[in-house]
C-alpha positions as CSV (number, residue, x, y, z in Angstrom):
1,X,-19.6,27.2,245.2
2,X,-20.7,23.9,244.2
3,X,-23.1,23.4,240.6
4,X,-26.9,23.2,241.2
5,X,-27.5,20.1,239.1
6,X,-31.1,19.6,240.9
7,X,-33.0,22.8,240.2
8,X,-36.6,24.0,240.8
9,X,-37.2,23.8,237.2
10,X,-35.9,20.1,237.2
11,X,-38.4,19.3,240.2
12,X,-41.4,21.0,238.3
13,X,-40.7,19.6,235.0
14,X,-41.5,16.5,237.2
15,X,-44.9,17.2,238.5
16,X,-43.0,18.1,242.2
17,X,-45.3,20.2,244.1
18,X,-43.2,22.9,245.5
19,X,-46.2,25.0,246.8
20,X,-45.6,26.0,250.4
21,X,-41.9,24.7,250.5
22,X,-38.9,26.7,251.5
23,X,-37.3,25.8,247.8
24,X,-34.1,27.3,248.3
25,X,-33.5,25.2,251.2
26,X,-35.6,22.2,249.4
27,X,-32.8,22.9,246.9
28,X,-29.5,23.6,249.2
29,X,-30.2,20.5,251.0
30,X,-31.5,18.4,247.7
31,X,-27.7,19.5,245.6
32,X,-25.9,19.0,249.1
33,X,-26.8,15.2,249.3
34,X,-26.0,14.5,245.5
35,X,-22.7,16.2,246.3
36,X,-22.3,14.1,249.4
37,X,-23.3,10.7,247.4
38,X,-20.9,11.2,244.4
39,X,-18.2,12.3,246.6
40,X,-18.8,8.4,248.1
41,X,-19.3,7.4,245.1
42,X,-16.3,8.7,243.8
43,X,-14.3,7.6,246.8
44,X,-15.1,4.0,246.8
45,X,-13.6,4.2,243.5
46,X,-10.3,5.6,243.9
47,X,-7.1,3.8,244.7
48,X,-5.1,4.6,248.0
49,X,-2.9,7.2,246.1
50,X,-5.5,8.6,244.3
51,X,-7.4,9.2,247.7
52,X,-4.1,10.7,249.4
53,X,-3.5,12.8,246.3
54,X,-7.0,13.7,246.4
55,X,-7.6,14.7,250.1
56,X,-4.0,16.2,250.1
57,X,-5.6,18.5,247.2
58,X,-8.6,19.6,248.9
59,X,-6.7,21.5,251.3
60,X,-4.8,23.7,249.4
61,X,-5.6,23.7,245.4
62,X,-8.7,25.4,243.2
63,X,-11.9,24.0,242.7
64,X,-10.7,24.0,239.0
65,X,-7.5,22.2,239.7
66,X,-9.3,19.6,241.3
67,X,-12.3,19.2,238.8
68,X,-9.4,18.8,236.3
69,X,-7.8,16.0,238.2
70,X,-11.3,14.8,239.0
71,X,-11.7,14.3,235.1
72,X,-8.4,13.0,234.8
73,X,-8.6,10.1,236.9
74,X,-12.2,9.4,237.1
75,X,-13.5,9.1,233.3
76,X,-17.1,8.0,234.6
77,X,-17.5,11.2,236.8
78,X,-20.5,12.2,234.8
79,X,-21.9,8.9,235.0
80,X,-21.8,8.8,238.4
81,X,-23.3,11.9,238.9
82,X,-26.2,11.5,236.3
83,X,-27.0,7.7,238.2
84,X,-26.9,10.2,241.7
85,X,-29.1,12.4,240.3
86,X,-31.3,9.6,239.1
87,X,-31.8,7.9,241.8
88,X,-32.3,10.9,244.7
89,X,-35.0,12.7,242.0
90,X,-36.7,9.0,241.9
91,X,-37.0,9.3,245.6
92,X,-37.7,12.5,245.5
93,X,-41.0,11.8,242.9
94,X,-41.7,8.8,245.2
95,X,-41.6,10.6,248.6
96,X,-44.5,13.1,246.8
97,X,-46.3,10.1,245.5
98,X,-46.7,9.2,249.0
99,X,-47.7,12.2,250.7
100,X,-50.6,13.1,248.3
């Protein structure tokens, strides 16, 4: 199971009106696309090898092996996630700008 790095405490500490919403799905699909952009992110940035090595991982070692090689070989990982995050909760707080 993947972190929850958006939660509905993060979206109310923000003003986010989540009155009506289906929040666990609001939040599922929310943590899904961060996951998806920082794994393009991430991607973009390896070398060949490192994507080979990386994709040949995914199919047969632990999510803590390859968090541990995800450290190793991408130093900026939390970077990358924090500027994710960033940007998806900015359109998130623009997308309820709009609609009230």
């Amino acid at each position: 199971m993947q972190p929850q790095y958006i939660t509905q405490s993060t979206l109310e500490t923000l003003g986010i009106d989540l009155t009506g919403e289906d929040v666990e799905a609001l939040l599922d699909d929310l943590n899904e696309t961060l996951q998806e952009r920082v794994g393009t992110e991430i991607t973009q940035s390896l070398s060949e090898k490192q994507l080979t090595e990386l994709v040949d991982m995914q199919e047969s070692a632990s999510e803590e092996a390859i968090g541990a090689w995800l450290e190793k070989n991408i130093p900026d990982m939390q970077q990358i996630i924090q500027s994710e995050i960033d940007i998806l909760i900015g359109e998130i707080v623009e997308d309820d700008d709009e609609a009230e």
